[in-house]
PyMOL Python script that loads the backbone (N, CA, C, O; Angstrom):
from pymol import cmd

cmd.read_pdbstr("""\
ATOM      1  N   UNK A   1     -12.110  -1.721  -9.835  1.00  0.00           N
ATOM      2  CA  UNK A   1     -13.189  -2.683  -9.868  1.00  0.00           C
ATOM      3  C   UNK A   1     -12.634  -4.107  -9.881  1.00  0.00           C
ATOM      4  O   UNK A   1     -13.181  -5.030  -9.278  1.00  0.00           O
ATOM      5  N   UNK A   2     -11.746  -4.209 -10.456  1.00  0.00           N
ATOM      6  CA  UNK A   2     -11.223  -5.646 -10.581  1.00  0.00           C
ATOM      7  C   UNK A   2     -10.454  -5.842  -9.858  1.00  0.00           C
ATOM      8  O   UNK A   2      -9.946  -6.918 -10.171  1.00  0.00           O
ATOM      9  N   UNK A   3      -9.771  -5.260  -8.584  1.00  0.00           N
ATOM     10  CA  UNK A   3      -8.949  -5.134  -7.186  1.00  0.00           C
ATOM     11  C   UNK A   3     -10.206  -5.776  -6.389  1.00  0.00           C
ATOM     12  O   UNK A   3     -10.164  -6.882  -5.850  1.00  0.00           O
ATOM     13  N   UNK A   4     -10.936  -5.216  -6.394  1.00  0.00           N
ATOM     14  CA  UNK A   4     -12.659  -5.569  -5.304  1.00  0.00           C
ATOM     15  C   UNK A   4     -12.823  -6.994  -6.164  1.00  0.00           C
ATOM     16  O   UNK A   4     -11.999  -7.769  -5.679  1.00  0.00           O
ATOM     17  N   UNK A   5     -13.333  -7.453  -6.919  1.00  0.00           N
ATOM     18  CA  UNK A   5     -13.677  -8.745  -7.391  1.00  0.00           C
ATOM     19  C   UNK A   5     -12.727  -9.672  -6.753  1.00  0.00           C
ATOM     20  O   UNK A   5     -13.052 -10.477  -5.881  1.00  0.00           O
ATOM     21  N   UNK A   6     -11.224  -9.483  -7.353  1.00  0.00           N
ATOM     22  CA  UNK A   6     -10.456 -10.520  -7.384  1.00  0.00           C
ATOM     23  C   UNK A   6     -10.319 -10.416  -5.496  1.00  0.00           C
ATOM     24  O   UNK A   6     -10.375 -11.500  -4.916  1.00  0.00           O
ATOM     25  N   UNK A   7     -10.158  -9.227  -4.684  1.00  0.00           N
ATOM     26  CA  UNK A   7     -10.286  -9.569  -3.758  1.00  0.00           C
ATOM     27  C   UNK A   7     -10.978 -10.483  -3.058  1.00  0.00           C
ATOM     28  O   UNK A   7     -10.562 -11.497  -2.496  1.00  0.00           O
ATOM     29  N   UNK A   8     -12.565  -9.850  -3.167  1.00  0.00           N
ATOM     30  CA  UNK A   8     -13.043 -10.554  -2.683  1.00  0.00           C
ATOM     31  C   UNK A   8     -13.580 -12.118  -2.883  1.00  0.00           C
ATOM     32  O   UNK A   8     -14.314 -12.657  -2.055  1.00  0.00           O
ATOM     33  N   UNK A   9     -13.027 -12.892  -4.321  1.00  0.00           N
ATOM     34  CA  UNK A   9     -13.056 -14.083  -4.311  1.00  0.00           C
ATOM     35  C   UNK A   9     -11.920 -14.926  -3.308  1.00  0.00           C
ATOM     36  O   UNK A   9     -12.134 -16.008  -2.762  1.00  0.00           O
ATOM     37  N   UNK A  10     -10.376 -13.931  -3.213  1.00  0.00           N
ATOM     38  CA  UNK A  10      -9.720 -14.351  -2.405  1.00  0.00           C
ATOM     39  C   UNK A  10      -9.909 -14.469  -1.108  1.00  0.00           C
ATOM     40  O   UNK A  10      -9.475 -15.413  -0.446  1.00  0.00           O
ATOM     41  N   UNK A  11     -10.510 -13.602  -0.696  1.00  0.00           N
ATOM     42  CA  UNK A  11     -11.321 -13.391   0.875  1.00  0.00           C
ATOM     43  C   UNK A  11     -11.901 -14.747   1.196  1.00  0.00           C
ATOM     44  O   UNK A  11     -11.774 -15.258   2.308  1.00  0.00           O
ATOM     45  N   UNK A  12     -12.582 -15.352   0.127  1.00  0.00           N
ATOM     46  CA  UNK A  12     -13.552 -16.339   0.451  1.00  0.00           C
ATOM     47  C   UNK A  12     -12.823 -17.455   0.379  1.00  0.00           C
ATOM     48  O   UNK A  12     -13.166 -18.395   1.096  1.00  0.00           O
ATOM     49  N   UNK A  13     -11.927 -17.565  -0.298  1.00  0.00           N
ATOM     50  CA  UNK A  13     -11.094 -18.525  -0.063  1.00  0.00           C
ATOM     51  C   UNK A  13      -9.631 -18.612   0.784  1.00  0.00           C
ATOM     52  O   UNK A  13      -9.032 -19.635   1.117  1.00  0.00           O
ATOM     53  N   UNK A  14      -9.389 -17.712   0.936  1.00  0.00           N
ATOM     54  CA  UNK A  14      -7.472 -17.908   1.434  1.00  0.00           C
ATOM     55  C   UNK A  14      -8.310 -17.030   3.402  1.00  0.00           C
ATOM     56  O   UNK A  14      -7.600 -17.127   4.403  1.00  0.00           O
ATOM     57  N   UNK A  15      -9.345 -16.516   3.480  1.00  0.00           N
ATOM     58  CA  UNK A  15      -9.320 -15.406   4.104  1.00  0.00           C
ATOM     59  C   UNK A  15      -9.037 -13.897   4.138  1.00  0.00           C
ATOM     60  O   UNK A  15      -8.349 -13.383   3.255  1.00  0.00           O
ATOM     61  N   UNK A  16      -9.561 -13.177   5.151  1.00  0.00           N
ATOM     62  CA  UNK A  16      -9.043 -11.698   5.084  1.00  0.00           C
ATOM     63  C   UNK A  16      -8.443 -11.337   5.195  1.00  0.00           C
ATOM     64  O   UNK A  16      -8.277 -10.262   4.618  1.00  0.00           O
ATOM     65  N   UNK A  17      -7.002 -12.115   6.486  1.00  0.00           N
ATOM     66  CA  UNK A  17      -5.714 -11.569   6.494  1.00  0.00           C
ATOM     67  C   UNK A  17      -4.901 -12.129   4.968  1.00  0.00           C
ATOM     68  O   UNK A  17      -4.290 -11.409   4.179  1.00  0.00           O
ATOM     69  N   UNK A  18      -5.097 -13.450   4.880  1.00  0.00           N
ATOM     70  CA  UNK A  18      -4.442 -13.728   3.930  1.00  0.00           C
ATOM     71  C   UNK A  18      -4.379 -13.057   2.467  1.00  0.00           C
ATOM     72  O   UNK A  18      -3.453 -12.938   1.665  1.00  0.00           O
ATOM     73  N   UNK A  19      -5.714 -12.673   2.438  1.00  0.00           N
ATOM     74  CA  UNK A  19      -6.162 -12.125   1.005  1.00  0.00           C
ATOM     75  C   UNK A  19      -5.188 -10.480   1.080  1.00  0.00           C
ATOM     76  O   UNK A  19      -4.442  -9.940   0.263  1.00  0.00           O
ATOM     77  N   UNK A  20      -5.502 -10.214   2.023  1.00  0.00           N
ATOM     78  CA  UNK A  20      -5.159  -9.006   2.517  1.00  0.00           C
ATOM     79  C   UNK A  20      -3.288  -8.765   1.972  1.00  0.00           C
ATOM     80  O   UNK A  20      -2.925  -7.939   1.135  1.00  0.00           O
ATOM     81  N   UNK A  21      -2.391  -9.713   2.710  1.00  0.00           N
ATOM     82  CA  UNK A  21      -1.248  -9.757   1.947  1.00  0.00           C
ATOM     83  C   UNK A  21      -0.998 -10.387   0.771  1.00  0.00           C
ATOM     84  O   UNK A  21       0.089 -10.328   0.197  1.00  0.00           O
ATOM     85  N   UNK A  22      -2.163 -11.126   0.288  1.00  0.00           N
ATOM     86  CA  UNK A  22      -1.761 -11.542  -1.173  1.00  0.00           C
ATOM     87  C   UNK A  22      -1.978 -10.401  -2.223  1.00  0.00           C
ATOM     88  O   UNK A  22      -1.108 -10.230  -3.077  1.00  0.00           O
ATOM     89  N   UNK A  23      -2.989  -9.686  -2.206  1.00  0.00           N
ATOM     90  CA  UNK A  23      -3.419  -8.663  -2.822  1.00  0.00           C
ATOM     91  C   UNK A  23      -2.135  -7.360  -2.940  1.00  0.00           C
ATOM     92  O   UNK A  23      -1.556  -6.965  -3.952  1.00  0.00           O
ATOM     93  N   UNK A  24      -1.984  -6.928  -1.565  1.00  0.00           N
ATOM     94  CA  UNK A  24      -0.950  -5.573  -1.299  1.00  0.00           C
ATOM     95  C   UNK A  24       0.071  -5.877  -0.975  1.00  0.00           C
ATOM     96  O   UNK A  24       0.834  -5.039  -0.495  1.00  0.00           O
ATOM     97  N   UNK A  25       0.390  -7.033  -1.110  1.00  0.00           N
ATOM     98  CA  UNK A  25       2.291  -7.732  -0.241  1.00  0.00           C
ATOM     99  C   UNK A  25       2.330  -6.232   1.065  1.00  0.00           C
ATOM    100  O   UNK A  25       2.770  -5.127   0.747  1.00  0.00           O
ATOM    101  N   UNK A  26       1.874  -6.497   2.229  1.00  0.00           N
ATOM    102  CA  UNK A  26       1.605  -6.113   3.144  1.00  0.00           C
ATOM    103  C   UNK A  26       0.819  -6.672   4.320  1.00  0.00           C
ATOM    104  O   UNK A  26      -0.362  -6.902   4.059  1.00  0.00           O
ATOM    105  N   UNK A  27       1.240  -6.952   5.619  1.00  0.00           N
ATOM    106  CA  UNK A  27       0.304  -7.844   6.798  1.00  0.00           C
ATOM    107  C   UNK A  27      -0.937  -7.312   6.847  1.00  0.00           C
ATOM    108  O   UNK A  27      -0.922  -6.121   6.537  1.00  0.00           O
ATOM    109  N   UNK A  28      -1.774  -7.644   7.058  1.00  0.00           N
ATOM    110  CA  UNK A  28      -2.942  -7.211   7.706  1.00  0.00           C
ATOM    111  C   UNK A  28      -2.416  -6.709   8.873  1.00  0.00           C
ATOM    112  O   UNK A  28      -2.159  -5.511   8.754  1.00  0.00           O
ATOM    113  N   UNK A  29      -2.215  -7.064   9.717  1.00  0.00           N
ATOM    114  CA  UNK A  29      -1.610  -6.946  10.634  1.00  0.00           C
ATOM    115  C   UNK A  29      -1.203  -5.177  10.985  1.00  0.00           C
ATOM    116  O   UNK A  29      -1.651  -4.297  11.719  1.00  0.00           O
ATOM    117  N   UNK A  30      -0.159  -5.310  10.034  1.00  0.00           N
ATOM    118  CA  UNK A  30       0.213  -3.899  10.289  1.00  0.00           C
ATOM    119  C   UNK A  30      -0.375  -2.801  10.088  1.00  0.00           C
ATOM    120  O   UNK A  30      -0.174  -1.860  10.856  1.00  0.00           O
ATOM    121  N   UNK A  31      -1.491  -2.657   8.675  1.00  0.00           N
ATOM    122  CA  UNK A  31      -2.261  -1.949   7.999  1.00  0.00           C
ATOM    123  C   UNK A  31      -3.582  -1.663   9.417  1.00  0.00           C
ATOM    124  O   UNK A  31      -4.190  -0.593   9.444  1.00  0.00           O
ATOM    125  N   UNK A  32      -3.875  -2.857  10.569  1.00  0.00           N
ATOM    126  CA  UNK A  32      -4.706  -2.736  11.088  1.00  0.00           C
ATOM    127  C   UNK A  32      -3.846  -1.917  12.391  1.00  0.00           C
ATOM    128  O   UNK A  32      -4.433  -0.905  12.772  1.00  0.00           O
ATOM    129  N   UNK A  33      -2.929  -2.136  12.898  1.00  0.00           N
ATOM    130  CA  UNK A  33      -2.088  -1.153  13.665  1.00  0.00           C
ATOM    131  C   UNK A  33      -1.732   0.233  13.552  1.00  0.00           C
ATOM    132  O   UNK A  33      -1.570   1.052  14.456  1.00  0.00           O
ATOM    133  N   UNK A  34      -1.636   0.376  12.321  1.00  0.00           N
ATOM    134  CA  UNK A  34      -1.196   1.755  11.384  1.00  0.00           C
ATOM    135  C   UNK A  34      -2.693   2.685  11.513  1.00  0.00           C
ATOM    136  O   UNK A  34      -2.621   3.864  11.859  1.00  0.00           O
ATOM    137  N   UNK A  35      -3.959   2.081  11.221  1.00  0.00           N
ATOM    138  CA  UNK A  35      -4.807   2.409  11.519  1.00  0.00           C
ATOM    139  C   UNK A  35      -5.172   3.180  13.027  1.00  0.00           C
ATOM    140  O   UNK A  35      -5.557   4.273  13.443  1.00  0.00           O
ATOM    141  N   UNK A  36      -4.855   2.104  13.433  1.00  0.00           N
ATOM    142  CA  UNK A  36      -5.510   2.584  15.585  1.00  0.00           C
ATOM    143  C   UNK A  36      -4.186   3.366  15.645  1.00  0.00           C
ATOM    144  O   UNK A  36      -4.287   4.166  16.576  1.00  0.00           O
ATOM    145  N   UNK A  37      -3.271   3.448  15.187  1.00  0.00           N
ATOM    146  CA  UNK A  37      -1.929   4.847  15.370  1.00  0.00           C
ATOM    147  C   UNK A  37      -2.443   6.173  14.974  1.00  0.00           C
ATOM    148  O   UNK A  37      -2.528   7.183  15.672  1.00  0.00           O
ATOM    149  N   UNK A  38      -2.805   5.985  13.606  1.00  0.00           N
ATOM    150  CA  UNK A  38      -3.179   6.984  13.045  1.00  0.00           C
ATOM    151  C   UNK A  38      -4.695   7.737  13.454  1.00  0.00           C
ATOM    152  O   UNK A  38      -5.076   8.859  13.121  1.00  0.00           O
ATOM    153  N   UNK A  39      -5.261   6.921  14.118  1.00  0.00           N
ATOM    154  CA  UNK A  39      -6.966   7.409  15.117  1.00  0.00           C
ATOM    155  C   UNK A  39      -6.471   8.327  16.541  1.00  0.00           C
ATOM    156  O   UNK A  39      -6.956   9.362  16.998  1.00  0.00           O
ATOM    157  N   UNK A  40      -5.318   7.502  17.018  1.00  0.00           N
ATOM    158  CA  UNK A  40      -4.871   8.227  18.471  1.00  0.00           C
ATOM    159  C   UNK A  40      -3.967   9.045  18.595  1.00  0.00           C
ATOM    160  O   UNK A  40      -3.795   9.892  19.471  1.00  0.00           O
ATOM    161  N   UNK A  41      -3.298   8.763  17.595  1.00  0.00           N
ATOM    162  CA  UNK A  41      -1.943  10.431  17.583  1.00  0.00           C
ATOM    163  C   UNK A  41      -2.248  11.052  16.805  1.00  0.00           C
ATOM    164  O   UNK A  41      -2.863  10.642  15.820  1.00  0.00           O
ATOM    165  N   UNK A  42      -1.857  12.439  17.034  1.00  0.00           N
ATOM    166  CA  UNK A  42      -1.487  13.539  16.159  1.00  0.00           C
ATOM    167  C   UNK A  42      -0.642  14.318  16.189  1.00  0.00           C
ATOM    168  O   UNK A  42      -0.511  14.860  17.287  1.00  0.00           O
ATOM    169  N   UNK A  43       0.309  14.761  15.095  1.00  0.00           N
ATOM    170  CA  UNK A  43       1.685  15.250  14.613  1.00  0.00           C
ATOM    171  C   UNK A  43       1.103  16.943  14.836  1.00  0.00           C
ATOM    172  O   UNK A  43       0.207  17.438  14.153  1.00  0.00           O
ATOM    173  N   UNK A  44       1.883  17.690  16.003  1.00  0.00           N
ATOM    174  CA  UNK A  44       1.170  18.815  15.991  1.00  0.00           C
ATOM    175  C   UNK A  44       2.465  19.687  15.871  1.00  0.00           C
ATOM    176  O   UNK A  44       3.289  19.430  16.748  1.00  0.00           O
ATOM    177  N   UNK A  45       2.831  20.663  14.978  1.00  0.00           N
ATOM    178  CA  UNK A  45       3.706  21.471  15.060  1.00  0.00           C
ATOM    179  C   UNK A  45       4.313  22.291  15.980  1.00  0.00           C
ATOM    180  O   UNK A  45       3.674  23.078  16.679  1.00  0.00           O
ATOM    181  N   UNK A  46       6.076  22.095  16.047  1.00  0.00           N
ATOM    182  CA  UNK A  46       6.262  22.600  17.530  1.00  0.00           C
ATOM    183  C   UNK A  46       6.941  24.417  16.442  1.00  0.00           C
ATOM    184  O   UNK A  46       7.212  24.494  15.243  1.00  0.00           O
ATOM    185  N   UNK A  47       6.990  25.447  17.429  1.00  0.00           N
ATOM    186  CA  UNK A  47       7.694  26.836  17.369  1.00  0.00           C
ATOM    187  C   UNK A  47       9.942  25.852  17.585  1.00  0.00           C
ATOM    188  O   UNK A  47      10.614  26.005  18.605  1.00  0.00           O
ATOM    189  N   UNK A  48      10.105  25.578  17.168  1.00  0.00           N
ATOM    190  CA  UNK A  48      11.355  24.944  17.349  1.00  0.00           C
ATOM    191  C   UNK A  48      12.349  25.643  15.984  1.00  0.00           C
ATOM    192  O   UNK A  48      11.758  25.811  14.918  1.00  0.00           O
ATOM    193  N   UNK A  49      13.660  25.980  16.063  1.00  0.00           N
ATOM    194  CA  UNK A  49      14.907  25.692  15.512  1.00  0.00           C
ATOM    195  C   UNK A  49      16.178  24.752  15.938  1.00  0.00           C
ATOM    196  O   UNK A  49      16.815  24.837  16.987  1.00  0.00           O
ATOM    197  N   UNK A  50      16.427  23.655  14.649  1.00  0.00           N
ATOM    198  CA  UNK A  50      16.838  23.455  14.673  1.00  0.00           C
ATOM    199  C   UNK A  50      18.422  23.442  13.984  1.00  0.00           C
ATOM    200  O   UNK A  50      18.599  23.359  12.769  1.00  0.00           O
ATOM    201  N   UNK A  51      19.083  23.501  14.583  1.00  0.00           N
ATOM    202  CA  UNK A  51      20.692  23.665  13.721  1.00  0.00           C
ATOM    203  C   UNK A  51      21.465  22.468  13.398  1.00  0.00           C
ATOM    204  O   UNK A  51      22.083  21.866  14.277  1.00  0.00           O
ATOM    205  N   UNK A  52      21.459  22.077  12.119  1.00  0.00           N
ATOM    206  CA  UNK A  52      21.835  20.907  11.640  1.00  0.00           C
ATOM    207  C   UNK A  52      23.603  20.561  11.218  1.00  0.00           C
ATOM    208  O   UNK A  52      24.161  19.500  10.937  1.00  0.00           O
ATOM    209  N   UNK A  53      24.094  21.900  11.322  1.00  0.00           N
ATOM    210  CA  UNK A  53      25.632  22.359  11.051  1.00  0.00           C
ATOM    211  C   UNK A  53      25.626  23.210  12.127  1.00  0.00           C
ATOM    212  O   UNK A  53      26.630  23.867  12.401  1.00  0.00           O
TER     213      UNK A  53
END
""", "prot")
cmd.dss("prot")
cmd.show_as("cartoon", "prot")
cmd.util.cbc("prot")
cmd.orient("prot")
């Protein structure tokens, strides 16, 4: 609850990207990339061995 408040007073003042890395020390930026990655790929399991030695 107090993540959402203090956010969003920062929002109103610094902005959304800004608030955005002041809050999570993280870009907006990337969090919004990571997003549209995570909508269009998917990690699908292959039948594979691998030999590491």
């Amino acid at each position: 609850m107090k993540i959402q408040i203090s956010g969003f007073f920062l929002k109103l003042k610094h902005g959304k990207e800004k608030q955005y890395e002041m809050q999570f020390n993280v870009p907006y930026k990337m969090e919004h990339n990571h997003a549209i990655a995570t909508k269009a790929y998917t990690i699908t399991p292959q039948d594979i061995v691998i030999d590491l030695f």
